[in-house]
N, C-alpha and C positions, 0 to 999 in steps of 0.2 A: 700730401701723400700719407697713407695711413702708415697705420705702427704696424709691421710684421711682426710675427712672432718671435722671429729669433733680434727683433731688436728691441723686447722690452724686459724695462731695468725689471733686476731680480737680487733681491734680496741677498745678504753675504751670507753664504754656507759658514759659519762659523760659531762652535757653540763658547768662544771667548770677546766675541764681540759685543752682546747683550749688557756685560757689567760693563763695560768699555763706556757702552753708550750713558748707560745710567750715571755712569760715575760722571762723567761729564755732561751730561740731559742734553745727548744728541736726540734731535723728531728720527732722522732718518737718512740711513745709508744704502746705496743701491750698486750695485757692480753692473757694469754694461760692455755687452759684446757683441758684434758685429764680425763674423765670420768674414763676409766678400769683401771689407775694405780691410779687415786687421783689425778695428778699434780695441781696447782693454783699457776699460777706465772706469774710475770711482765716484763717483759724486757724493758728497757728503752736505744735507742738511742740519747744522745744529741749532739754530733759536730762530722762528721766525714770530715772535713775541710782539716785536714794532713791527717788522712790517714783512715782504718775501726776502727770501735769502738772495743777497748779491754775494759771489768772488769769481773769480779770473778761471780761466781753464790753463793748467800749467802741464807741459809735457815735456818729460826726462824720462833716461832711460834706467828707471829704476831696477836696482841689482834685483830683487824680492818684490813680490804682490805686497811681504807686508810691509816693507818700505813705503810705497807707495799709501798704504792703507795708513800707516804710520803720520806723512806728511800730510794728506789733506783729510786727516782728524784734526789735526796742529792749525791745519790753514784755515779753516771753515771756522774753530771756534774762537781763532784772531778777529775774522772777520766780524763777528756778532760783536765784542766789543769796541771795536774800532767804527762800526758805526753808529755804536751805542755812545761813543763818547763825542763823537763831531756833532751827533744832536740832529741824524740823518734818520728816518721812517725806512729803515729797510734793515734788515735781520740778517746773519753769517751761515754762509757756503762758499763750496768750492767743488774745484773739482781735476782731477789730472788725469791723465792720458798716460799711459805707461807706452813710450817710444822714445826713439832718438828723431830731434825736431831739425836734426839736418837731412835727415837722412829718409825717416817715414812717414812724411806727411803726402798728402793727398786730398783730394776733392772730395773721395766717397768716404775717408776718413772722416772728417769733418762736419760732413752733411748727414752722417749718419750720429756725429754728436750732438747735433741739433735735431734730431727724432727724437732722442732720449729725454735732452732736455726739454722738447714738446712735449713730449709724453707726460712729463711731473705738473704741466698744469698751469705753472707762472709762479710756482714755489721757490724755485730755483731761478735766477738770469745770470746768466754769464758777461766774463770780459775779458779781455788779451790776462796774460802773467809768463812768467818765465817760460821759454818756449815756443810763444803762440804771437801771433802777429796780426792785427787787423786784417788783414789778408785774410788768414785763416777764421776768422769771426766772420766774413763777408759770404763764404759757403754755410759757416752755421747757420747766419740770417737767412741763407734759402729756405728751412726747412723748421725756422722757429722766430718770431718776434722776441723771442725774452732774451733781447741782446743788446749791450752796451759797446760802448767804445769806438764805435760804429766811424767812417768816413763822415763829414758835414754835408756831402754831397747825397749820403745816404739817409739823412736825417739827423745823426751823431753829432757826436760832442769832440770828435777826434780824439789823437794822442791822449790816454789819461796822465800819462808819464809829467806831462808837463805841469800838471797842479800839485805832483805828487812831489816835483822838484820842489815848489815856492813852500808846499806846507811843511816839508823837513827844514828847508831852510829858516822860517819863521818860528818854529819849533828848536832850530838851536839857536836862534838869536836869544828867544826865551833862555834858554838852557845857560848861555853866556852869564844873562844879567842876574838870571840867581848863583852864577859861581863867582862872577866877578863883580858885580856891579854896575854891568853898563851891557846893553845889548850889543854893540859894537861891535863886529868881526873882523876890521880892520886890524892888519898886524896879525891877526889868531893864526897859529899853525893849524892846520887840518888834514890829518890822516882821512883821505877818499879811498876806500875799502869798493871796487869796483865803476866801473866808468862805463856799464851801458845808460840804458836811455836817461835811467832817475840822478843817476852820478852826474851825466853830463848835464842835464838841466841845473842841479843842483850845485854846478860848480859855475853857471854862468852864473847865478847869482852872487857866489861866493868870489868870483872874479869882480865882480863890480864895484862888491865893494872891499876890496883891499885884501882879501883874507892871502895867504902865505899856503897855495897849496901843494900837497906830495899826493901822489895817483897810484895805487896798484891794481892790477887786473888779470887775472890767469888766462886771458886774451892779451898775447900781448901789442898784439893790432889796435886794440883798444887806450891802453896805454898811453901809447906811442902818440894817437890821435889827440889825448885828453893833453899831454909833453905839448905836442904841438901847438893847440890853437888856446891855451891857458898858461903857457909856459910851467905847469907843475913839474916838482920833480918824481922819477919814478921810482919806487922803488918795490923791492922784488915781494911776488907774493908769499912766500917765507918768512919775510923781514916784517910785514904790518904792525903784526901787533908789539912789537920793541921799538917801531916808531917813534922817536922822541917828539909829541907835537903836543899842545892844548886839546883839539878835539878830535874823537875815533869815531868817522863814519860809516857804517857797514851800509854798503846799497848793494848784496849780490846776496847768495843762500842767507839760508836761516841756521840758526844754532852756532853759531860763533863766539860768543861769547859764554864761557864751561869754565871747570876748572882749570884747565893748560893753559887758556889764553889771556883770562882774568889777571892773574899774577904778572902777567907778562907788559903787562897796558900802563902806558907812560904819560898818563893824559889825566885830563881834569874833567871831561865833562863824553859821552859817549851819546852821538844824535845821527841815525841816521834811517835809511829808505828800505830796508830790506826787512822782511817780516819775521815773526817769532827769532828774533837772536838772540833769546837766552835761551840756551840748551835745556836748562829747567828753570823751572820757577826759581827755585830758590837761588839761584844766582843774579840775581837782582838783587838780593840784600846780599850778597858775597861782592858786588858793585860797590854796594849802601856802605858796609865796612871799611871798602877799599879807600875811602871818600874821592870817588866818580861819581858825580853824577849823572844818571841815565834815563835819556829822556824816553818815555817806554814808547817803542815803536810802532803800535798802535795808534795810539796819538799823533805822531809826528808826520807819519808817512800817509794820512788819508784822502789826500789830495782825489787821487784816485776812484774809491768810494764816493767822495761827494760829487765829481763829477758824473761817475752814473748816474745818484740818484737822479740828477738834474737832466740828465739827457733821457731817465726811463719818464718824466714828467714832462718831458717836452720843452722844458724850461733852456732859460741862455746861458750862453758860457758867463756873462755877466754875474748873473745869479749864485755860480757857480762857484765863481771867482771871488766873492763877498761871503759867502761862508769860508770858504778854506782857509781867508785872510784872517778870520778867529782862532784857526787853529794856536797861533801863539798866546791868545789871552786862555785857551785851555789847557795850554802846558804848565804853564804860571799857574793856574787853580792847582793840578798835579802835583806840580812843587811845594805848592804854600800848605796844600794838605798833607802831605807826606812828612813835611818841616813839621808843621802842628800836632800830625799822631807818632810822631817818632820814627816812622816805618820808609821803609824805599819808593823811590815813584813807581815803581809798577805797580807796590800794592795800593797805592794810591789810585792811580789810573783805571784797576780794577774796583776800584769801589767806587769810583766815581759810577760807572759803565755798568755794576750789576746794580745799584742804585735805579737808575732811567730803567734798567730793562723791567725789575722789580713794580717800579711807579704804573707804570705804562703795562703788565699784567693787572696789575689791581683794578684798574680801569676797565679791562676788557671784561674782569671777572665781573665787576659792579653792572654792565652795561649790560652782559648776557642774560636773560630774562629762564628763569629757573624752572623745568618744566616738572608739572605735579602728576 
């Protein structure tokens, strides 16, 4: 189907956006709108350095455009590191939909976000995230190939959720054996900060083996569900972070982790599935101080990412499955660097990540033949 006119991406009107980008070396952000279905959404490109931009399409009902404009700046330049660091050929975006995903979704919604993302070329590939459902990817794939997460029936790699559970989990095993000495979760108290999909996979495995878990969810159908088939206990979302346990999992929003909640945290080691949960940077060393450990979530949580890459290659869940499972010998390098330059794992994790992206430009730059 071609691109009509009122469905191609257009530039942000915005004369504060430019230093934005610079400041952080976004390529490129596009605003997209589709009058007959409703769409309003942002797509944000920032490094495609290794390779096209992957992240998820996430839709909330953001209060402000620049909320919205706010988080997937946040989410897109997560993404570039996080597959910078799993050691994955694919570069960070994202992109959200400003709606309530109970309430405004639709076919032509959807199909008309798969124009847009047609339209950028194969710069950008989407995947499910907060809000959006396979379901909803199955209309974007009418109208665009650059689509992950896809049914197996469809060609997919299915659920990412579920590698996204094994690599946080492996990632706080790590995070265990550098606080304690043994990777063992057996016995370990663990604060579960949400119980949709990545919580619940992420507690079969904590079930398995032993671990001591407590569940909160501002769903509290969810909850209720995690109580039930794990026997966690629950407790209120108010209450998480004075938790008394060993580890604080966040698998729901981002930015949790700030000044208010910091102080309040009763734990030894912080690993979990949900993206950007330091409110800023520098509260990763306000972590670092606290002596918590935090395994930066980037790293932990990229289950997800590697299964695209693997399903935009065509490749098996096998395949798939054999990378992610390094995810905990790369949290250990994060740790043992971060122990060595004195500094917190995130700045750790980030220099691991601008590191590869840095190597891997030098390359491109050496390879491009110089025109006289």
């Amino acid at each position: 189907m071609a691109i009509s006119e009122r469905t191609q991406p257009q530039l942000i009107p915005s004369s504060n956006l430019f230093p934005r980008m610079v400041a952080d070396e976004f390529e490129q952000v596009v605003y997209c709108h589709d009058r007959a279905s409703g769409l309003r959404a942002i797509i944000a490109i920032h490094d495609t350095t290794i390779g096209p931009a992957l992240g998820g399409i996430r839709m909330r009902p953001y209060p402000t455009e620049q909320d919205a404009l706010t988080d997937v700046l946040r989410l897109a330049r997560a993404m570039t590191y996080k597959a910078a660091v799993a050691g994955i050929d694919l570069g960070g975006g994202k992109s959200v939909i400003i709606g309530d995903p109970y309430t405004d979704k639709n076919e032509a919604l959807f199909r008309a976000m798969g124009r847009f993302i047609q339209s950028l070329g194969g710069r950008y590939i989407c995947a499910t995230d907060v809000g959006t459902s396979t379901e909803d990817l199955m209309h974007v794939r009418a109208e665009t190939p650059y689509v992950t997460a896809l049914p197996e029936s469809w060609g997919g790699l299915g659920d990412t959720s579920v590698l996204t559970g094994l690599t946080v989990y492996l990632g706080m095993k790590a995070g265990a054996e550098a606080v304690w000495g043994s990777d063992s979760l057996a016995g370990r108290r663990v604060m579960v900060q949400g119980a949709g999909k990545v919580g619940m996979h992420l507690m079969e495995h904590l079930e398995h083996e032993g671990a001591e878990l407590l569940v909160s969810d501002v769903v509290g159908a969810n909850a209720a569900r995690a109580a039930q088939r794990f026997g966690a206990r629950i407790v209120p979302p108010d209450d998480v972070f004075d938790a008394e346990c060993d580890i604080f999992s966040p698998n729901a929003l981002g930015a949790v982790l700030n000044d208010d909640t910091i102080p309040r945290l009763r734990c030894r080691l912080v690993c979990g599935g949900a993206n950007n949960q330091l409110g800023e940077d520098r509260h990763g060393e306000l972590l670092h101080r606290r002596g918590i450990l935090y395994a930066p979530d980037y790293v932990v949580n990229s289950g997800g990412v590697i299964s695209a890459e693997s399903e935009v290659l065509k490749a098996t869940k096998e395949r798939a499955e054999t990378i992610a499972r390094r995810v905990g010998e790369t949290a250990q390098r994060v740790f043992k660097l971060a122990e060595h330059e004195g500094i917190a794992p995130s700045g750790g994790a980030d220099h691991l990540a601008s590191e590869r992206i840095e190597r891997i430009g030098q390359l491109h730059r050496i390879r491009v033949p110089r025109v006289v």
